[in-house]
C-alpha positions in Angstrom: -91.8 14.9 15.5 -89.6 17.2 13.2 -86.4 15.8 12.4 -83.1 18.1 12.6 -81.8 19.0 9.3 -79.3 21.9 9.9 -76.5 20.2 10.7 -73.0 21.8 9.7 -71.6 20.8 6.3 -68.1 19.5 7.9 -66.6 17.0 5.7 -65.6 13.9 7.7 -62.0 13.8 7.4 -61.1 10.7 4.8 -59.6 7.9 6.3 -61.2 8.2 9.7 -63.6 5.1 11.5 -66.5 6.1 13.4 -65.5 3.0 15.4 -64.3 2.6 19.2 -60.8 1.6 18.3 -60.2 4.8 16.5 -61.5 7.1 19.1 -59.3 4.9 21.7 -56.5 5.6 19.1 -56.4 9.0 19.3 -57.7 9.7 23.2 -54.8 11.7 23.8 -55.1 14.2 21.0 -56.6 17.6 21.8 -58.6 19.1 19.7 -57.8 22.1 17.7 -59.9 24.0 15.4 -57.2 23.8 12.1 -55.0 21.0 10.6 -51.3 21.9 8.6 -50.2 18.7 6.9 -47.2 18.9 7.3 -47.5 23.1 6.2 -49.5 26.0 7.6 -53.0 26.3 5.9 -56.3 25.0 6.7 -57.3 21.6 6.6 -59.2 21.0 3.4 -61.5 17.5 1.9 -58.5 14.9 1.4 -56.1 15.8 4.1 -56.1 12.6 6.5 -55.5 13.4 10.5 -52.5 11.1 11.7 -52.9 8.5 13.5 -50.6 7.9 16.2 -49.9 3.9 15.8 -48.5 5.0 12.3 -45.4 6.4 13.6 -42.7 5.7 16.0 -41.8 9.3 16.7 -44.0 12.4 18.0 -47.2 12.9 16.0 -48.2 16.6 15.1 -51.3 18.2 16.7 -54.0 19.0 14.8 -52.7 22.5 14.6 -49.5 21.5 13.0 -47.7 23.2 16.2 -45.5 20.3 17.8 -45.3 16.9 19.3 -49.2 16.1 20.7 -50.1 15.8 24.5 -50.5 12.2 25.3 -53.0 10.8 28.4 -51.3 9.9 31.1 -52.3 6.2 30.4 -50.3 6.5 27.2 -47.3 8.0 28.6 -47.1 5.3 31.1 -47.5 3.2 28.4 -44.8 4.1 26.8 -42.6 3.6 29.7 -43.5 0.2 30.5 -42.6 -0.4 27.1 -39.5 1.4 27.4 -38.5 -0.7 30.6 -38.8 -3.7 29.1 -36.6 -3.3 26.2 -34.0 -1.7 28.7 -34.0 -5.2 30.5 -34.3 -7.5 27.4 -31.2 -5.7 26.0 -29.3 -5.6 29.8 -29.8 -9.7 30.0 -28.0 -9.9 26.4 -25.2 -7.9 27.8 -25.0 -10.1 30.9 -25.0 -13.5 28.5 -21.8 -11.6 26.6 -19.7 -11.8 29.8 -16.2 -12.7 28.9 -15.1 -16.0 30.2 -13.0 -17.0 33.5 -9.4 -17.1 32.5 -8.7 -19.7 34.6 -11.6 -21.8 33.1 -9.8 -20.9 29.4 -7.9 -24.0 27.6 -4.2 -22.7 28.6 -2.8 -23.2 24.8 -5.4 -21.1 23.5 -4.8 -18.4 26.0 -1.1 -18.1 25.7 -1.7 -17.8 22.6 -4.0 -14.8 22.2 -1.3 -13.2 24.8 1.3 -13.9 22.6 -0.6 -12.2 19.6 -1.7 -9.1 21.4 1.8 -8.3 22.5 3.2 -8.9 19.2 0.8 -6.8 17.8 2.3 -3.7 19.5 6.0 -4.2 19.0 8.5 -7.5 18.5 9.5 -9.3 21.2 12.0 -12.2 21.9 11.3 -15.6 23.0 12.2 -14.5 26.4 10.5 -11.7 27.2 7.3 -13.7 25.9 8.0 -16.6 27.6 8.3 -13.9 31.2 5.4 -12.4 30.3 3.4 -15.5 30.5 4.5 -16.7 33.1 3.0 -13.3 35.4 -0.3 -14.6 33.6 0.3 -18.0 35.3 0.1 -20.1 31.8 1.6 -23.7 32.4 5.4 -24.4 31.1 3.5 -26.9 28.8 1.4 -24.0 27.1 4.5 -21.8 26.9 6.7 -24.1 25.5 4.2 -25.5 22.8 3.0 -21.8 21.6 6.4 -20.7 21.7 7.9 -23.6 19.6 4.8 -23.0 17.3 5.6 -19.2 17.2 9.3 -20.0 16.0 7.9 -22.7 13.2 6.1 -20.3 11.5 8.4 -17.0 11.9 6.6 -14.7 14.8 8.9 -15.2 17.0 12.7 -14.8 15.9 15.4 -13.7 18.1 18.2 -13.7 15.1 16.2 -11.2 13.4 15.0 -9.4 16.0 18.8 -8.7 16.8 19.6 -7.8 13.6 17.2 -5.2 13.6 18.0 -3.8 17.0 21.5 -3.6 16.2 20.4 -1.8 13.4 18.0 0.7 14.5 19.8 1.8 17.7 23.4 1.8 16.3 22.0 4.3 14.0 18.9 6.0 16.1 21.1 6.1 19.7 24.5 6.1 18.1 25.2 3.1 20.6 28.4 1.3 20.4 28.7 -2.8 20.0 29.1 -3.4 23.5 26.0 -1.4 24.9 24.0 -3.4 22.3 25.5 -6.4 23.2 24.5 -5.8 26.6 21.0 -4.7 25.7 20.7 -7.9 23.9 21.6 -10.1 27.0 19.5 -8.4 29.3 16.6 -10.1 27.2 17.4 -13.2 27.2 19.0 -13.3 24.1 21.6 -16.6 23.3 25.0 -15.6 23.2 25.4 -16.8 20.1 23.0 -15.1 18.5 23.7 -11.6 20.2 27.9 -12.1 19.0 26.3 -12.7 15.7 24.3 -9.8 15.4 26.8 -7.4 17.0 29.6 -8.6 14.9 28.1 -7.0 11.8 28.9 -3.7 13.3 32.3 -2.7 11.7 34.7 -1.3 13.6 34.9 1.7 10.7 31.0 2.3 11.5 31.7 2.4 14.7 34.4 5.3 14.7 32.3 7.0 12.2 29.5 7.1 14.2 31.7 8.2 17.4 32.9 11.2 15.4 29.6 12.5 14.5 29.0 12.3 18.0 31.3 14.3 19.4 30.9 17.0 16.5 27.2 17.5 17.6 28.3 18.0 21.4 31.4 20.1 20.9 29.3 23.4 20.4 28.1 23.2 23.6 31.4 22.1 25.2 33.2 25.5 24.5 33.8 27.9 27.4 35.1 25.2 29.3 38.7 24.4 29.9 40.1 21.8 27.6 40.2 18.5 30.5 37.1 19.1 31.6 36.1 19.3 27.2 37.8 16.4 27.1 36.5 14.2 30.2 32.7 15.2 29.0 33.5 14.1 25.3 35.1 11.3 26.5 32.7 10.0 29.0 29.6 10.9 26.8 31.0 8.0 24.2 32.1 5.4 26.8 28.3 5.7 28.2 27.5 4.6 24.6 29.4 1.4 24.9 32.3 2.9 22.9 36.4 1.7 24.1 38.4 4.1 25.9 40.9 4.2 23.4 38.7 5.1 21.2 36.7 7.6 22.8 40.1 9.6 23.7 41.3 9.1 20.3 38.5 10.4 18.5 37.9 14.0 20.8 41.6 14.1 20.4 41.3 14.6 17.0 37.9 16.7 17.1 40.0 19.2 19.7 42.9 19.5 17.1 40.8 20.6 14.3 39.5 22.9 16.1 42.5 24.7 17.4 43.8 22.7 20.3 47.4 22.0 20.6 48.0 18.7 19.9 51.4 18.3 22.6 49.0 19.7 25.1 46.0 17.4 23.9 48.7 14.2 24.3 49.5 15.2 27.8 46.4 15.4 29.4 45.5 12.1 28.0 47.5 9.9 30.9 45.2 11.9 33.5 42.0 11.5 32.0 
């Protein structure tokens, strides 16, 4: 028998097993008569086909076109793989779960309350002490973060007066007495508010009660001069400022501007 020797010179593509494995490999490749590494061109001796368990993203067909067309046995594969990684990573999300509150030691959780409200603006020992009570910590928790709180200088309701005083005297233009009042409503010792309130001279206050009433009397003219003088008037007692005062001070604003003073002092009895 004569034995076949015209076979096709075509190179066996380096790299490549005749073995089962690789042709299991690459089952869902489809063939294709060229090979672009990576470029157009031909495939020439020394270009290696890719193998598919090299990679974790799409191999390129033999014709260097796209993503290749995996069997359906792969795809599935790949979702089964998918799935499970899906449910491993689900279960470490579900071991993460915060824990019950009420399970929590109550020290610890009051607190972490008391930190994340601090962290947003300052508060007095009060309004801390309310809020964690709608949280329904213990009075034993409260009192022993609190107290720890003071010790080392979170919580400070001196300061914390001083500084509102401060800010809203200048920011609101507010008077002593609306401070004061401020003060008290959160749950501030008396002493403490008289103390930071008492810093507010009486000069700063008048000052600052001037520069109010220059600011509104632009938009006060047109009107007759009681009712400029009732708005003025009542604009700085909303501010905490004393009638006497209040009256005094648009008295003066209404003169320089051309008022007549006997008239001004008449209309004061009424207002």
């Amino acid at each position: 028998m004569t034995r076949r020797t015209d076979w096709p010179e075509e190179p066996w593509p380096p790299g490549r097993s005749e073995l089962p494995e690789y042709e299991e490999a690459h089952a869902g490749l489809e063939p294709a008569e060229e090979w672009v590494p990576g470029q157009s061109g031909e495939w020439r001796p020394g270009d290696r086909y890719p193998d598919p368990l090299d990679s974790d993203g799409p191999v390129p067909s033999r014709a260097g076109t796209g993503p290749s067309r995996l069997s359906s046995g792969a795809r599935k594969g790949r979702r089964e793989r998918g799935s499970r990684a899906a449910r491993r990573d689900g279960a470490g999300r579900e071991e993460q779960v915060e824990p019950d509150p009420a399970t929590r030691d109550p020290v610890e959780r009051a607190r972490s309350i008391c930190l994340r409200l601090l962290s947003t603006t300052p508060r007095t020992r009060q309004e801390l002490a309310v809020a964690l009570r709608r949280r329904d910590v213990p009075d034993e928790a409260i009192e022993e973060v609190l107290a720890r709180f003071e010790d080392v200088g979170l919580v400070d309701d001196a300061a914390f007066a001083e500084a509102w005083v401060e800010s809203r005297h200048h920011g609101r233009g507010l008077a002593g007495r609306a401070l004061a009042r401020e003060l008290r409503a959160k749950g501030m010792d008396s002493a403490v508010v008289d103390e930071a309130v008492g810093q507010l001279a009486s000069e700063q206050e008048e000052e600052t009660a001037r520069a109010l009433v220059e600011r509104k009397l632009r938009a006060t003219r047109g009107l007759d001069r009681t009712k400029r003088m009732r708005r003025l008037a009542g604009m700085l007692a909303r501010k905490g400022y004393a009638e006497g005062l209040a009256l005094r001070v648009v008295r003066q604003a209404l003169e320089e501007e051309g008022e007549d003073a006997e008239a001004l002092e008449a209309e004061l009895p009424d207002l």
